[in-house]
LODRENDO-638001 format. One record per residue (C-alpha): residue number from 1; residue in one letter; x negated, y negated, z. Coordinates in Angstrom, 1 decimal. Example, Ala and Ser with C-alpha at 12.3 -4.5 7.8 and 13.67 -1.06 7.14 Angstrom:
<rs>
> n;res;u;v;w
> 1;A;-12.3;4.5;7.8
> 2;S;-13.7;1.1;7.1
</rs>
This chain:
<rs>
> n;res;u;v;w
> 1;X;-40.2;12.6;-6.9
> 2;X;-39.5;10.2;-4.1
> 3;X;-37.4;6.4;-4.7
> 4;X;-37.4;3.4;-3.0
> 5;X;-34.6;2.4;-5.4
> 6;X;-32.3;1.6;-2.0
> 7;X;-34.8;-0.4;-0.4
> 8;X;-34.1;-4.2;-1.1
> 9;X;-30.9;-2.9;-3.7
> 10;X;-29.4;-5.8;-2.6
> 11;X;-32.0;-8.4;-4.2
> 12;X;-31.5;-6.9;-7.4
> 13;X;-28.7;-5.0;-9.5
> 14;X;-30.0;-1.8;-11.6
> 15;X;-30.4;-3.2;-15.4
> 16;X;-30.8;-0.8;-17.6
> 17;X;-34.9;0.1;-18.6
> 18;X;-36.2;-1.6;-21.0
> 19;X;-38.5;-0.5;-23.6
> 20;X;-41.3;-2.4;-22.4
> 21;X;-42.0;-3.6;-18.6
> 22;X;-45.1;-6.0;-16.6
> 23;X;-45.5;-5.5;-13.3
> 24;X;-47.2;-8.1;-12.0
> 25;X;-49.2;-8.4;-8.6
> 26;X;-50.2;-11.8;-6.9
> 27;X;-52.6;-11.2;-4.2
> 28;X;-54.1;-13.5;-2.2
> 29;X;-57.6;-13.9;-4.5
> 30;X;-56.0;-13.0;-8.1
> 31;X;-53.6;-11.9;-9.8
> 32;X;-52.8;-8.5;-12.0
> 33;X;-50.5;-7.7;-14.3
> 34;X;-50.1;-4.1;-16.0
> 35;X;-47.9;-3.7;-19.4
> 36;X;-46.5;0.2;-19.8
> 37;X;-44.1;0.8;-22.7
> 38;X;-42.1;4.2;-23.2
> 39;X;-42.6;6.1;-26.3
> 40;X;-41.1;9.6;-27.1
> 41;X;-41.0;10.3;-23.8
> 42;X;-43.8;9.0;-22.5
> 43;X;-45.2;6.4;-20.6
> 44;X;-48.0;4.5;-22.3
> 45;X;-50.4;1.7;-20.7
> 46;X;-50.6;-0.7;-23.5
> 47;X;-52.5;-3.5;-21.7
> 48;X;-53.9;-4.8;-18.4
> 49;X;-55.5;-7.6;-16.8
> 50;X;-56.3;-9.4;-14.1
> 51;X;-57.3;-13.5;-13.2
> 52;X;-59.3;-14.7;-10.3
> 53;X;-56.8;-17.5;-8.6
> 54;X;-60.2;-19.4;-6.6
> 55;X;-60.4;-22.3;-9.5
> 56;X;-56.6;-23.0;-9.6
> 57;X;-56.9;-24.4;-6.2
> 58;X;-61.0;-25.9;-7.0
> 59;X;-62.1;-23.3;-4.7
> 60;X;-64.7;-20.2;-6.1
> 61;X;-64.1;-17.4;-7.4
> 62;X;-63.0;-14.4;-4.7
> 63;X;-61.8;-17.0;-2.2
> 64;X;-58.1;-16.6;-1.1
> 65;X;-55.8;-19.2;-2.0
> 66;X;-52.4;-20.1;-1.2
> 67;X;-51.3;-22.0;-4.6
> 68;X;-48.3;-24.0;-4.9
> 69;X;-45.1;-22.9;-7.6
> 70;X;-46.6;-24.7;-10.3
> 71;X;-50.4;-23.4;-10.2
> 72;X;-48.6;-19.7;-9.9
> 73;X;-46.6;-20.2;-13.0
> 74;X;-50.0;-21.4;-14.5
> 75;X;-51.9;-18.9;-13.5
> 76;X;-49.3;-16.1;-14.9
> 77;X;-49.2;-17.8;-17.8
> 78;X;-52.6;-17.4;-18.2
> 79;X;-53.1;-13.9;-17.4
> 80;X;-49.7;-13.0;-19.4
> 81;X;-51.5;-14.5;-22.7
> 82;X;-55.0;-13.1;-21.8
> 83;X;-54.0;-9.4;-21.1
> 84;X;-51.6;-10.1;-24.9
> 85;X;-49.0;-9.0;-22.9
> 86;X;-45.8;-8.6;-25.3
> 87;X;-42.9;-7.8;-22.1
> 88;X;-40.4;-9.9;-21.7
> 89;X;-39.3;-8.3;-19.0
> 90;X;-41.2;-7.6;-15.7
> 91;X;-41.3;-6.5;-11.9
> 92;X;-42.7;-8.9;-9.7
> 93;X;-44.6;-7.6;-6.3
> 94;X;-43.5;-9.3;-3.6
> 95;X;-45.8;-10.3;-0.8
> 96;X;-46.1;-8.5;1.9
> 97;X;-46.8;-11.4;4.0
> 98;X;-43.6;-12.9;3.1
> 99;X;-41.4;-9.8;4.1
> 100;X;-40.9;-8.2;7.6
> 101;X;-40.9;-3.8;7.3
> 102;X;-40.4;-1.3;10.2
> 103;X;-39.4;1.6;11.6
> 104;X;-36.8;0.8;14.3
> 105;X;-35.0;4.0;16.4
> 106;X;-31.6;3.2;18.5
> 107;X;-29.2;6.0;20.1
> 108;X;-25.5;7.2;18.1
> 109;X;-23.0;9.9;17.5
> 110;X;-23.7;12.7;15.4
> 111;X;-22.4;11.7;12.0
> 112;X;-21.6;8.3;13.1
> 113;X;-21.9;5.4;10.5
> 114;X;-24.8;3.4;11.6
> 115;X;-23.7;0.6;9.5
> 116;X;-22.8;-2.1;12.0
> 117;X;-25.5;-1.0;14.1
> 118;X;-28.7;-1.7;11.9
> 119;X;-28.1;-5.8;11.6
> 120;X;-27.5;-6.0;15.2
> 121;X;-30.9;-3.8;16.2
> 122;X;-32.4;-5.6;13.5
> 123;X;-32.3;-9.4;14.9
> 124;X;-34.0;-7.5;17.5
> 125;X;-37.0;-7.3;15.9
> 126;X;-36.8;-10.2;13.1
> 127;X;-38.7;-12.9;14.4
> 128;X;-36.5;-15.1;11.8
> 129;X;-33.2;-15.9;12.0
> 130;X;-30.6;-13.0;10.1
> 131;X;-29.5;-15.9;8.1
> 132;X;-33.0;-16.8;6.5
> 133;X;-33.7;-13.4;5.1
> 134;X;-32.4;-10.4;3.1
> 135;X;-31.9;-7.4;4.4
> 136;X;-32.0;-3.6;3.5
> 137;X;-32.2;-0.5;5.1
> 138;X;-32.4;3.2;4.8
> 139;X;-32.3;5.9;7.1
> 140;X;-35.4;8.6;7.9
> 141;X;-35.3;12.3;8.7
> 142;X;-36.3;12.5;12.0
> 143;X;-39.8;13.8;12.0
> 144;X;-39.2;16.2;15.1
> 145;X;-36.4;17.4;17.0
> 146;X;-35.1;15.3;20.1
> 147;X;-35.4;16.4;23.5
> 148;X;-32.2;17.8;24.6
> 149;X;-30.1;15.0;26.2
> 150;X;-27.2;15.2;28.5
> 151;X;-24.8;12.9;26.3
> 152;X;-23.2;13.5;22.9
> 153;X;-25.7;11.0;21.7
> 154;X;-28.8;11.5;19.4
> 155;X;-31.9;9.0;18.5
> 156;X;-31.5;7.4;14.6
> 157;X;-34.4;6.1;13.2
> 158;X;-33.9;3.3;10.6
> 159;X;-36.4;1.9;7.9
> 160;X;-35.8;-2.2;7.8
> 161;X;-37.0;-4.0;5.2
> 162;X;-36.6;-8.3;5.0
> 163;X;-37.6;-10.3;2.5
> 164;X;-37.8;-14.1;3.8
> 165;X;-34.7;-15.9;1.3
> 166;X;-37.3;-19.1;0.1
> 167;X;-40.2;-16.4;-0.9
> 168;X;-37.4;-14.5;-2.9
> 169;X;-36.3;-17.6;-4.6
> 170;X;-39.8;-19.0;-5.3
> 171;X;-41.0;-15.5;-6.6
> 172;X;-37.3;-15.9;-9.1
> 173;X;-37.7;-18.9;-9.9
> 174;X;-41.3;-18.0;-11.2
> 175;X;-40.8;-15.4;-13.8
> 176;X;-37.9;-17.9;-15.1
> 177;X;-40.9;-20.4;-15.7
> 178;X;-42.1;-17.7;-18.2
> 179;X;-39.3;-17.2;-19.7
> 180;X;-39.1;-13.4;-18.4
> 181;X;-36.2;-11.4;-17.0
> 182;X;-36.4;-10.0;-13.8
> 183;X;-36.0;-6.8;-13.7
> 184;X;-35.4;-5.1;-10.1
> 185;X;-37.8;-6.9;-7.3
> 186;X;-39.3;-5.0;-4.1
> 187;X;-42.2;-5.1;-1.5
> 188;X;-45.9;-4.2;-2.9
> 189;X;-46.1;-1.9;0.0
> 190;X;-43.3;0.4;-2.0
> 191;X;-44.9;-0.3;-5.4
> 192;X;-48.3;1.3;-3.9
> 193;X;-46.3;4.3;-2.2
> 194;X;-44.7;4.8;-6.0
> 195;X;-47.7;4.3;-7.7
> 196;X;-50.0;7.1;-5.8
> 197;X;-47.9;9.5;-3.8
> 198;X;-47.2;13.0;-6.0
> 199;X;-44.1;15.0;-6.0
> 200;X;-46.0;17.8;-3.8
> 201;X;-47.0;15.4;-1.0
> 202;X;-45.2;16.5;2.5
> 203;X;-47.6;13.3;4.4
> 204;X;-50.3;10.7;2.8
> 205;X;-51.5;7.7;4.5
> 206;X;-52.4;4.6;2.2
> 207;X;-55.3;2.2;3.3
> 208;X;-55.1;-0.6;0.8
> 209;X;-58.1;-3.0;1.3
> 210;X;-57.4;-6.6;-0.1
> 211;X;-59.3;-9.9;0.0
> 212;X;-57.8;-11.4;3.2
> 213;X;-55.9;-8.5;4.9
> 214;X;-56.5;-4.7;4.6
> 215;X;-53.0;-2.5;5.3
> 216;X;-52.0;0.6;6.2
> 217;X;-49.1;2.8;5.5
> 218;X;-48.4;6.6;7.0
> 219;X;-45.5;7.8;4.9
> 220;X;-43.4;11.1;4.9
> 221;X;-41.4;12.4;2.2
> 222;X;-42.5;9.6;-0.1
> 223;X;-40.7;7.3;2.9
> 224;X;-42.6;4.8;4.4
> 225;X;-42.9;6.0;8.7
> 226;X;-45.5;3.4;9.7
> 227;X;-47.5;0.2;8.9
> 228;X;-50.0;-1.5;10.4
> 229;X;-51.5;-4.8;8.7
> 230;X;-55.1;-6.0;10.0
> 231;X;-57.2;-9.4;9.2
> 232;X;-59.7;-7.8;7.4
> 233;X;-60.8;-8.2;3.9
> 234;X;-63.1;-8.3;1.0
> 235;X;-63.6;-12.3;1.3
> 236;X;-64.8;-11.4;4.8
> 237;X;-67.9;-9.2;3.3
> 238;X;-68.5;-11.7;1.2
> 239;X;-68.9;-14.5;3.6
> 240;X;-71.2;-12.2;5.5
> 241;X;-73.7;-11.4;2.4
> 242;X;-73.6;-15.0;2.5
> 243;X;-75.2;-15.0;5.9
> 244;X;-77.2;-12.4;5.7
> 245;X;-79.1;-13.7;2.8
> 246;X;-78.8;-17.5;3.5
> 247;X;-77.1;-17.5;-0.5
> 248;X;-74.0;-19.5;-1.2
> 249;X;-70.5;-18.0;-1.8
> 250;X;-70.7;-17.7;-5.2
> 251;X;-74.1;-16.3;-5.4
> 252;X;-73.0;-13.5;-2.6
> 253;X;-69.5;-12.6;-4.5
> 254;X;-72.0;-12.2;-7.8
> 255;X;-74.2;-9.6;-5.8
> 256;X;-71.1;-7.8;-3.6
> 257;X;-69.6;-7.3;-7.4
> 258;X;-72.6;-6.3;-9.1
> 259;X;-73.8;-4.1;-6.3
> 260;X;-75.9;-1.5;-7.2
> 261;X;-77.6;1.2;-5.1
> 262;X;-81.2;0.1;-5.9
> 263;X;-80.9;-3.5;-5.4
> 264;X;-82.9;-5.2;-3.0
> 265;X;-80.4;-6.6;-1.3
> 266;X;-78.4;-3.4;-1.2
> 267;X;-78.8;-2.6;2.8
> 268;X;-77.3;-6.1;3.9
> 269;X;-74.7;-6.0;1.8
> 270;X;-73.3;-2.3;3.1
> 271;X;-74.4;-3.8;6.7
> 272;X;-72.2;-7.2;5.3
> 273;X;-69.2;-4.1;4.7
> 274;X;-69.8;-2.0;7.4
> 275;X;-69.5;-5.1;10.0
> 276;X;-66.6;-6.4;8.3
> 277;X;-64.1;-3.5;8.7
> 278;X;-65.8;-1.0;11.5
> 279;X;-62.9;-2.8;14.3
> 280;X;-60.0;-2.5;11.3
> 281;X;-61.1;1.3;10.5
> 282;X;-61.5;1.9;14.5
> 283;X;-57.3;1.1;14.8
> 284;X;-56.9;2.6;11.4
> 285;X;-58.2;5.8;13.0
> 286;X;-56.8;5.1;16.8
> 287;X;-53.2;5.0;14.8
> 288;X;-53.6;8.0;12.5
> 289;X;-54.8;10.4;15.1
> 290;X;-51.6;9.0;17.4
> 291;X;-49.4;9.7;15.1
> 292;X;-50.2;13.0;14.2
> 293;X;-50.5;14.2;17.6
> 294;X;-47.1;12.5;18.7
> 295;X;-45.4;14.4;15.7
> 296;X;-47.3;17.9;15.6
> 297;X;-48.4;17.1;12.1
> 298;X;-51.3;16.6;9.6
> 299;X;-51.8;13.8;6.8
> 300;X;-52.1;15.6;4.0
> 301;X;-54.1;12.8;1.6
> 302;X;-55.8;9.5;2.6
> 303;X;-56.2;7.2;0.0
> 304;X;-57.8;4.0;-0.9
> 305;X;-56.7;1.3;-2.6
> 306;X;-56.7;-2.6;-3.4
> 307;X;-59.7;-4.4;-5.0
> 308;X;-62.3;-3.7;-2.1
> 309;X;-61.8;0.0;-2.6
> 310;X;-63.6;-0.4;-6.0
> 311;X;-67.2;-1.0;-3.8
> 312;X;-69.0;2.3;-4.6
> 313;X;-69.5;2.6;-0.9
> 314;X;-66.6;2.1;0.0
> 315;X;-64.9;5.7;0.1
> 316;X;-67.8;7.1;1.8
> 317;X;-67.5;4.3;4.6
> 318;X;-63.9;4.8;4.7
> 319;X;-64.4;8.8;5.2
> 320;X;-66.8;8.5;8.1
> 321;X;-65.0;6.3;10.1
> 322;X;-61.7;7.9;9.7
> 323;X;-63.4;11.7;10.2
> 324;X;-61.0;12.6;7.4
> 325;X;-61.3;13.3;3.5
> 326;X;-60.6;9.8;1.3
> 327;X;-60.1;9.2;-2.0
> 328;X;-59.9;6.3;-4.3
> 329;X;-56.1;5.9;-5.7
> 330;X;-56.0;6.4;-9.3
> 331;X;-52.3;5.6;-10.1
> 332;X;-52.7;5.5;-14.5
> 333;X;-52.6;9.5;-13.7
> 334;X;-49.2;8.9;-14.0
> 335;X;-49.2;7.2;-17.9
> 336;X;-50.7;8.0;-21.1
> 337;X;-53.6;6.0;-22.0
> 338;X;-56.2;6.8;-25.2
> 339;X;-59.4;8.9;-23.8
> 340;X;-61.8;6.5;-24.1
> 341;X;-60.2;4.5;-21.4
> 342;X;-60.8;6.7;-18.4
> 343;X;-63.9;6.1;-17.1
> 344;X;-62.9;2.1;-17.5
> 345;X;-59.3;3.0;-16.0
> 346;X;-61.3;5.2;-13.0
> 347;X;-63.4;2.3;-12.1
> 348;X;-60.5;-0.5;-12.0
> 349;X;-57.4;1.8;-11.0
> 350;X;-57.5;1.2;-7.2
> 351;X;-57.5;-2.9;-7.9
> 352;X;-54.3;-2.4;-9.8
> 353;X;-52.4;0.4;-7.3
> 354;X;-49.1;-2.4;-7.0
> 355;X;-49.6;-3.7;-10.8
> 356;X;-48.7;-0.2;-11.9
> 357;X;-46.4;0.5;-9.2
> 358;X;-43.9;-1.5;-10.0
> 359;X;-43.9;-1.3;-14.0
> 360;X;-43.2;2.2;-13.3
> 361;X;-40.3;1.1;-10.7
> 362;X;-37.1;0.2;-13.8
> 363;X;-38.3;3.7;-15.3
> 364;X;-37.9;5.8;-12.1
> 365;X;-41.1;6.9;-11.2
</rs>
């Protein structure tokens, strides 16, 4: 099974596991928080839930909000007392919005320690100044062999990951406000790799379709190769059931939520999906079918996740423009749960994808 335990090691320190761990995702519309406690050897879901963030800022339910440090710390509150979550220690998510991750690829020696190398290709491609963020890195497995070249030297390609300092403060400083220890913090994007790729996976790609921005990420190994981020998202259909049916937000988040195959409104609300992501599932597929033919290779699994994926349609839509095979994520595969969850867990598991992801993260999952 694949780690990410080196990525951002130097925001955290490696605490022992405790008993009981939260991970806790705050998107841009709500926020989710998982519970998983280990008993004789297992892992065991023992809670869940999630809070729309919309009224914390007066706005409705589904918008996206940026809140300010005190309405977070009320919100988790909130969800932390609604979900009876007993942890006192948990993983928080961090944005991806807040971070800076790629692949970058420079020229060395055979063997050569790359070290000294990586921060100075880095402010290369760090819009920010060096000082301002974190840093981590971790070197990839080249995924085909170099041309031969007349020098001694070969191509090195480096996975960056940046964390902007003030977002890793603020996200700190919030589970202090709850009294909670931290354990180890990383990037949701590595929280959702952890939370569906399987020890047999060679290649998976990961579409995970939020309320403001939908994501992509191609990885190898269990090692992230690619990402591409576009400004798509679930408050997007919703604004155009809205003006499809000459209904108000609210009234057009109730029927997108409640959406059923016989409703009367059912047609403009898949033409309300299918208008809102057909350009970000175009370059979804552009990017997908580039990199495989640049590297000889084929995906092996495309998954969907985030809260969007939940639409019943959505999977379908997803397969068709991506000519490919998609399923919806269903990370509480990896926990124990009592039966009668499942078909509840089914339903709900691609909204919580980074939620579970990084509770697994302290137990090395």
């Amino acid at each position: 099974m694949f780690s990410f335990k080196n990525v951002l090691s130097s925001l955290k320190g490696t605490p022992a596991a405790p008993k009981r761990v939260v991970g806790i995702d705050f998107g841009s519309s709500s926020v989710k928080v998982v519970e998983l406690e280990r008993q004789e050897e297992a892992l065991t879901l023992t809670s869940y839930g999630e809070l729309q963030l919309g009224p914390y800022q007066d706005k409705e339910m589904g918008m996206s909000v940026d809140l300010e440090p005190e309405k977070k710390t009320e919100a988790l509150v909130d969800v932390l007392r609604e979900s009876s979550v007993a942890a006192k220690s948990g993983v928080l998510a961090l944005p991806l919005m807040s971070s800076f991750v790629t692949v970058i690829s420079f020229d060395a020696k055979p063997g050569e320690d790359i070290s000294p190398r990586v921060r100075v290709e880095a402010r290369k491609h760090i819009p920010v100044p060096i000082a301002d963020i974190t840093l981590d890195w971790t070197e990839l497995a080249p995924l085909k062999k170099s041309k031969a070249r007349k020098s001694d030297m070969e191509k090195r390609e480096v996975l960056v990951a940046a964390i902007q300092n003030d977002i890793f403060s603020e996200m700190k400083n919030l589970m202090s406000s709850v009294n909670m220890s931290s354990q180890p913090s990383e990037l949701e994007l590595f929280s959702t790799l952890r939370a569906v790729t399987k020890s047999s996976d060679d290649s998976l790609v990961v579409i995970d379709v939020g309320s403001h921005t939908s994501k992509m990420y191609i990885a190898k190994d269990g090692l992230l190769r690619q990402l591409h981020r576009v400004g798509s998202g679930g408050t997007d259909v919703t604004v155009k059931i809205a003006e499809l049916l000459g209904i108000s937000f609210v009234e057009a988040e109730r029927l997108k939520r409640n959406y059923q195959a016989d409703l009367p409104q059912a047609a403009d609300i898949k033409k309300a999906f299918a208008v809102s992501f057909e350009r970000a599932f175009q370059e979804f597929k552009r990017l997908l079918d580039h990199y495989e033919r640049e590297n000889n290779t084929t995906i092996t699994r495309t998954i969907l996740c985030g809260g969007t994926a939940g639409f019943p349609e959505m999977t379908k839509f997803a397969s068709y423009m991506l000519d490919r095979e998609v399923i919806k994520a269903n990370p509480f595969t990896k926990v124990a749960y009592p039966a009668f969850m499942e078909d509840t867990l089914i339903d709900i598991a691609p909204t919580f994808t980074v939620a579970l992801g990084s509770a697994l993260r302290p137990f090395d999952i």
